[in-house]
C-alpha positions in Angstrom: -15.2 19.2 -22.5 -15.9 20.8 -26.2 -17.3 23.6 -24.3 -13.9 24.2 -22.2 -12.5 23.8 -25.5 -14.4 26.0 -27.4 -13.9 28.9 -24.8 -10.2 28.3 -24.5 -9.6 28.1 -28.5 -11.9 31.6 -28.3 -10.6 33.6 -25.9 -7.0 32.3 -26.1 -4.7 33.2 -22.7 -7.9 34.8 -21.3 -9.9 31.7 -21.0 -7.1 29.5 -19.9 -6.2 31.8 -16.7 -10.0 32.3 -15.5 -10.8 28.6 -16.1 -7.4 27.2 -14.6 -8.7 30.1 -11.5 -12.0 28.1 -11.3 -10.2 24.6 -11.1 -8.1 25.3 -8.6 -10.9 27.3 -6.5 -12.8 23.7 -6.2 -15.0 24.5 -9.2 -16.0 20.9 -10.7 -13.6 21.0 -13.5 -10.7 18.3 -14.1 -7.3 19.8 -14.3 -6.3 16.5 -15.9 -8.2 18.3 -18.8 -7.9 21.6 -18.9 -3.9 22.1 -18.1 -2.9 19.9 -20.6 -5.3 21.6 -23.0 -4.2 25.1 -22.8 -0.6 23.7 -23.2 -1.9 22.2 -26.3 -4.1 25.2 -27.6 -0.7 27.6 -26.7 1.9 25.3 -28.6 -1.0 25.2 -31.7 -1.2 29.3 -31.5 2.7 29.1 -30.9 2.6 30.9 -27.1 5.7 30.3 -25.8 5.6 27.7 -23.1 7.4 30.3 -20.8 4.3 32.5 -21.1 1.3 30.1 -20.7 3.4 28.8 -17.2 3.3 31.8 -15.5 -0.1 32.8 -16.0 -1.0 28.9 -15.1 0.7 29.3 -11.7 -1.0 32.6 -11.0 -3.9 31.2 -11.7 -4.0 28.4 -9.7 -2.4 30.6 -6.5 -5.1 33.0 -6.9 -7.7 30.0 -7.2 -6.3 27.9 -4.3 -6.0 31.6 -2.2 -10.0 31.6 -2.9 -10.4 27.9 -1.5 -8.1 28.3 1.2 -9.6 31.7 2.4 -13.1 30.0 2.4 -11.8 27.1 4.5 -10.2 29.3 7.0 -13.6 31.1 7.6 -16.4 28.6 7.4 -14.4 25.1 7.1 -15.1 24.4 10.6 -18.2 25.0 10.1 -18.5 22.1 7.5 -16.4 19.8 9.2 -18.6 20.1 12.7 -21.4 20.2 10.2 -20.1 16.5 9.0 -19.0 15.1 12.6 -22.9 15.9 13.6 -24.1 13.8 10.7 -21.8 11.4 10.9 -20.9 10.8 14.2 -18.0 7.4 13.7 -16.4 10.6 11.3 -15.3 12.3 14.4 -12.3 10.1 15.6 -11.0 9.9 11.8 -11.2 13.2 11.2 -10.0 14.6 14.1 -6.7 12.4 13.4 -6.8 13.4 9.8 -6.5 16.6 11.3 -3.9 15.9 13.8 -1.6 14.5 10.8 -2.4 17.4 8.9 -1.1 19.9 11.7 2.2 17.7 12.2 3.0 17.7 8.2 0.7 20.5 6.4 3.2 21.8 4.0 3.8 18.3 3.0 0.2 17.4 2.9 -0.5 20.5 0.7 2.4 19.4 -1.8 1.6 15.8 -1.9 -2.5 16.4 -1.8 -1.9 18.1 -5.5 -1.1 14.9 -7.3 -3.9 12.9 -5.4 -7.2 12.7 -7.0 -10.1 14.6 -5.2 -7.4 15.5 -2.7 -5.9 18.1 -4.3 -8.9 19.3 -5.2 -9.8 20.4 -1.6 -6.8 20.3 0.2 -6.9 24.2 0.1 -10.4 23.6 2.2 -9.0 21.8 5.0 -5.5 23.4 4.8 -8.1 26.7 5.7 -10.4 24.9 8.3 -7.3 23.5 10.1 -5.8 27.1 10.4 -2.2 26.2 8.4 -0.4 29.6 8.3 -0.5 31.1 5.3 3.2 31.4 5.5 3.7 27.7 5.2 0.7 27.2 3.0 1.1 29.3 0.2 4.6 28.7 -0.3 4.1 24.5 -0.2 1.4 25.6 -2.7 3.1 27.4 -5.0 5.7 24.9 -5.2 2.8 22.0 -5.6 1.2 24.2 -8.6 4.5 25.0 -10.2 5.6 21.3 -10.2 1.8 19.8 -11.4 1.0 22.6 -14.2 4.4 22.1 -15.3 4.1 18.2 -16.1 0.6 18.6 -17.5 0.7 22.1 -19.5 4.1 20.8 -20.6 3.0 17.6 -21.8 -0.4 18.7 -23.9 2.3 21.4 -25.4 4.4 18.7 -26.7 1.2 16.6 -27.7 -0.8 19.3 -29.3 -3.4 17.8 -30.9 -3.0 14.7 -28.6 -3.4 16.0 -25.5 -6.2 13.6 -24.5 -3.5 11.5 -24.1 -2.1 12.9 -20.5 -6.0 11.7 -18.8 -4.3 8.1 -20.1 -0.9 8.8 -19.0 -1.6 10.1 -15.2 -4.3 7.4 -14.5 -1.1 4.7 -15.7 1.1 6.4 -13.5 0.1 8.7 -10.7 1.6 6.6 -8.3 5.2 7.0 -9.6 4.1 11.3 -9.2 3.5 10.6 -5.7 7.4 10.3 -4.8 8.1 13.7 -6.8 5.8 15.0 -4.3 7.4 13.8 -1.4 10.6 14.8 -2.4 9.8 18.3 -3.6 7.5 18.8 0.2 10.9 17.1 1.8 13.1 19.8 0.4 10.5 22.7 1.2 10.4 21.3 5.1 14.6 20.8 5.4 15.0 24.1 3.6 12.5 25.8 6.6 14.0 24.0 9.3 17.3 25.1 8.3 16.1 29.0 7.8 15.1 28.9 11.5 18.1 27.0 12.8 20.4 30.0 10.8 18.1 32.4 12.7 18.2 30.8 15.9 22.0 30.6 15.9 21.9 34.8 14.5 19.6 35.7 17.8 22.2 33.7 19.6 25.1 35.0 18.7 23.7 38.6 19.4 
């Protein structure tokens, strides 16, 4: 923690970028820390809020593009890996999976509020082959929506920032909904791209 501090309060925009990378590439740090202290770190060095963002979200697209791209070359791997070790796995995660290819933009929007899920939901969205059409999109819009609440909230806190590790583990339920909601749009607002298509091709 006063390491990731120490670097960010160092190296400034830098830091926060590579480290909000790392996060979001599975690396074993908590985002529950380290977005809502680069908010607070960019609102102390008075970074506009509209910079710091940005950079977040790039971040975490590049990072999650890193996970992803790992999981759509060896996740199988793992996962047969785990089914051979664990053989009563196989009928759970092969319907894990089955849910996962029915809803996957959903499951990648919803997975980033989840704790541990959203760290690897970029794994399995890999292994289980979701298109990177629908996943990068579902993750963008996942990314934009978490670093948002957490970057914005250590940016009004400042120096209180620890505060926001309090405030999701009170309410992270009531951010599942948001989730749902935003995914719900993403899905209607596909379906109803490929209806206006259909109906183009048609009236060709």
């Amino acid at each position: 923690m006063s390491f990731l501090s120490e670097l960010i309060y160092d190296y400034g925009l830098v830091a926060m970028f590579l480290i909000i990378m790392l996060e979001y590439a599975c690396f074993p740090v908590s985002s529950e820390i380290v977005l809502p202290l680069s908010g607070a770190v960019a609102s102390i060095n008075n970074t506009h809020f509209l910079v710091i963002l940005p950079l977040s979200i790039i971040a975490g697209l590049i990072g999650t593009g890193i996970c992803y791209t790992v999981g759509w070359f060896g996740g199988g791997a793992i996962i047969n890996a785990i089914k051979k070790r664990f053989p009563k796995s196989e009928k759970s995660l092969n319907a894990s999976y089955d849910r996962f290819h029915e809803n996957g933009a959903s499951a990648v929007c919803i997975g980033r509020v989840i704790p541990l899920v959203r760290t690897y939901i970029a794994l399995i969205a890999g292994a289980a082959k979701l298109k990177p059409s629908v996943y990068f999109p579902a993750s963008l819009l996942g990314i934009t929506i978490w670093n948002t609440l957490l970057i914005g909230l250590g940016y009004s806190l400042r120096e209180n920032y620890g505060r926001v590790a309090d405030y999701y583990s009170r309410y992270k339920h009531n951010l599942i909904p948001i989730f749902i909601i935003a995914a719900a749009f993403l899905i209607i607002h596909k379906i109803y791209n490929k209806r206006k298509k259909r109906s183009a091709n048609l009236s060709k």
